[in-house]
Structure formats: C-alpha cells, structure tokens
N, C-alpha and C positions, 0 to 999 in steps of 0.2 A: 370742236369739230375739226379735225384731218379735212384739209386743203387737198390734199396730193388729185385726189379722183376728181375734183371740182375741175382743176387745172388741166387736166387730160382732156373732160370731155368739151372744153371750153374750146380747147387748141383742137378738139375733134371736128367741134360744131364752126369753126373755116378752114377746115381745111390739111392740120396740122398734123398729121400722125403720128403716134411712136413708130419707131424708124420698124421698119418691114426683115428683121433680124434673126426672127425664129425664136426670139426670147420673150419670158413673162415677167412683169412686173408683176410685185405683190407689195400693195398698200396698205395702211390700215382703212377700218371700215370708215366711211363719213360720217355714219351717227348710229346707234345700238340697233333701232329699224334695218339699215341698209346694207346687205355683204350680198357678193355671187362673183360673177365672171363676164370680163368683156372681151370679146376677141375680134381685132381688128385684122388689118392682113398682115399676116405672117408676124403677129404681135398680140401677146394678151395681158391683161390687168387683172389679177385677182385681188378682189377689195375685200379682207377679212381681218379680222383680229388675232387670230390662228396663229401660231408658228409659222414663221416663212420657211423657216429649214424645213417642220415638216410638209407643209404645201408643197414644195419642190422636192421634196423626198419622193411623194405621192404621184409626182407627174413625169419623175423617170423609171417610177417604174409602173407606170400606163403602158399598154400594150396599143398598138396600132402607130396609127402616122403622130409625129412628135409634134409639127405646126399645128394639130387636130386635139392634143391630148386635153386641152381645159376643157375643153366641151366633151369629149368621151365621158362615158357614165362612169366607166370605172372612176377615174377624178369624180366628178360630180358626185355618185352615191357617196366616196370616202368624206367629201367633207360637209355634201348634208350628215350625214352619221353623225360627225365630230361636234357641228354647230348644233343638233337636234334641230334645224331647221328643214322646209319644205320647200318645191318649186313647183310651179306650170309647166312650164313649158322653157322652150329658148326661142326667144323672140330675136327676130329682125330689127335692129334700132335704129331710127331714121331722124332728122332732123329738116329745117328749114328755117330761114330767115321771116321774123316777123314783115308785117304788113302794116303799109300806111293806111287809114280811111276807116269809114264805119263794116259792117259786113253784109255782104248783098241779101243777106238772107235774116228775113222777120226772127230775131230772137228773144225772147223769155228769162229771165234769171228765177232761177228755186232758189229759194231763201230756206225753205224747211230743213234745218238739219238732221232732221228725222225721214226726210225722204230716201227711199231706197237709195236711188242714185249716189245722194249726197253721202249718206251713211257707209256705202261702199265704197266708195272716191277716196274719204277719209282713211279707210284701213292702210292706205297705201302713199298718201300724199298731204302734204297740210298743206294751209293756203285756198282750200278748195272752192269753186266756183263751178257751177252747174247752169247753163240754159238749154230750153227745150224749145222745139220749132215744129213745124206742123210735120209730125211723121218723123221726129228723130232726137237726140241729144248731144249738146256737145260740152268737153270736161276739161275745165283745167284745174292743176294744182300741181305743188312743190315738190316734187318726186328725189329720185336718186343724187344727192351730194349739192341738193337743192334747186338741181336743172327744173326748170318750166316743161310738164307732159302735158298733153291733150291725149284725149280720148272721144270717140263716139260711137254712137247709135244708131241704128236706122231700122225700122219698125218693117215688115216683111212684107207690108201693101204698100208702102211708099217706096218701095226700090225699081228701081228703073229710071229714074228721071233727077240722076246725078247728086241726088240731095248728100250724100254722103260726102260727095268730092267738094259740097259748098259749104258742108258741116269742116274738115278738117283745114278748107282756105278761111272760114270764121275764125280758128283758133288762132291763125297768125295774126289776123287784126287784134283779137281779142288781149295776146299775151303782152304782159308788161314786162318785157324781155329782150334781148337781139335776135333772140330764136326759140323756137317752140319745139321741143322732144317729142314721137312718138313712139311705142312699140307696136308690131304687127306680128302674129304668127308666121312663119312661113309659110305652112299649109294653105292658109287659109285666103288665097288670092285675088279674091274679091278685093280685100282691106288693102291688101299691099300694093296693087292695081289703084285703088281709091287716093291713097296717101301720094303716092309717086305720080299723080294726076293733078293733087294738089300743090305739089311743089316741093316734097318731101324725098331728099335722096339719104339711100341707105349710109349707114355710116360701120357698121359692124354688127355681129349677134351678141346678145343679151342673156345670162341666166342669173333670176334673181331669188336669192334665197330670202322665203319670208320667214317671220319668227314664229315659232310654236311648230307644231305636228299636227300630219294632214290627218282628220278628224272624222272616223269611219260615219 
C-alpha cells in the first residue's frame, strides 16, 4: 500500500496543507478500491495509478480556471473513461478530532452482515461497524488510504430534534482514531449544517472514483 495519500490527509486532518501553489500532485493509488481527486486550496492530489504525464497532459489542456481544472468534468470524464471507473458526486470532506467519554445518545450495534446498512457500508469501507438509535443510524469504517469515515442517517419523522447532530458527535466518541473523516454533498445542507454543528470543519472537496461501471 502507497503511504503518500495517507500522509497528506493525516497532515490535512491538523491542520497541515500542501502549500496553496496552483499545483497538483499526483500519487499512486492507496489500494486497487481507492483513486479520484482532492482539491484543497489552491492545491490538488490526484490519487491514481494512471500515467502522471498523462494526468497532467489532460489538465493543461482543461478548459476554464486552472486552480479549478481537477474537478472540471472535462478532467473528470477523461480519467473516468481511462480507469472505467464511476463517481457520485464531489463531496465536501470534512474532518474532526475524536472524543473522550461514552456517547450521549442510546446506541445499538448491528452485527448482521447481511443487513442493508452493513452490506452497503462494506462496498466502500472495511472495518465496518454499524449502530442504530431510535429514529437513525450511525457508520464507521476504513475508508480512503485507510482514514476512519462515519456516516449517518436520520429517519424523516425523527428530524427536528438534533438527532443527526448527536449521531455525527457519537462517531467521534465512537472512532478508534485521533480523528473521524466525513463526506457531505454540497447541495445537500441540511448534512453539511449537521456535521459543522458537530464539530466537523471542512477540510477540501472529494471525488471518488469507484470500481466498475455505473449499471443502467
């Protein structure tokens, strides 16, 4: 397993940036599962296996703002194409320092690794650990260059009454880590609201390309 990306987001997750330069680095991947693009300020990481020549072949001649060009599509479609890989979205990536003490909120562990949850959790993370609470769920597991992510859920009659914000301060207690990873849509501000309430500041955006083709 390639260190290089581990190192990055370690020195991300206090504080540490790659210098704010207008240049990208391009690493190899951290393990066959994980490639995409991180773009901090005025800095990006492209984590792939790919040609570096041709990676930066491909992002001078991007059209638009050059600080912008990893995340422009034109990049993105070329080197999904290249890798036959897929992506969601580009996520907001956020982080936060674990937490001392139990979690204030009554939690549940799923053990079934046949539960939905669990079984989806897996596609993207080993390590996986699942608890559910009255009206929601929360997720951790091994994610990108082996960082610690959480994830959760909130059930559409429990919301209103912060369960989300007590779901994502759970996962700091929860993580066996210095710090607990999330991603959040941009769009989607509810989550990104929730997270940064929990103690969760941005750290850069996220696109992560999964393996296989997205499947009509």
């Amino acid at each position: 397993m390639d260190d290089a990306l581990a190192r990055i987001l370690t020195a991300s997750a206090h504080g540490r940036f790659p210098p704010p330069d207008g240049s990208t680095t391009v690493v190899r991947q951290p393990s066959s599962r994980d490639a995409g693009v991180l773009a901090f300020t005025a800095h990006s990481v492209v984590f792939t296996d790919e040609d570096p020549d041709w990676v930066r072949a491909v992002l001078a001649g991007t059209p638009g703002d050059e600080l912008a060009a990893t995340m422009n599509p034109h990049f993105l479609n070329a080197l999904l194409a290249r890798t036959g890989r897929h992506m969601n979205t580009v996520d907001l990536l956020t982080v936060a320092p674990a937490l001392p003490g139990e979690p204030e909120i009554e939690l549940r562990e799923i053990e079934d690794p046949e539960h939905p949850r669990v079984a989806r959790a897996m596609r993207y993370r080993d390590e996986v650990r699942v608890w559910s609470a009255d009206g929601g769920v929360v997720i951790l597991g091994r994610g990108v260059a082996g960082r610690w992510e959480t994830a959760i859920e909130v059930a559409e009659e429990a919301r209103g009454r912060r369960l989300g914000e007590r779901l994502a301060r759970a996962a700091r207690q929860l993580v066996p880590d210095a710090v607990v990873w999330a991603q959040q849509s941009p769009g989607n501000a509810r989550s990104v609201r929730t997270f940064q309430a929990a103690g969760y500041r941005p750290v850069g955006s996220e696109a992560l390309f999964v393996m296989g083709r997205v499947v009509a």
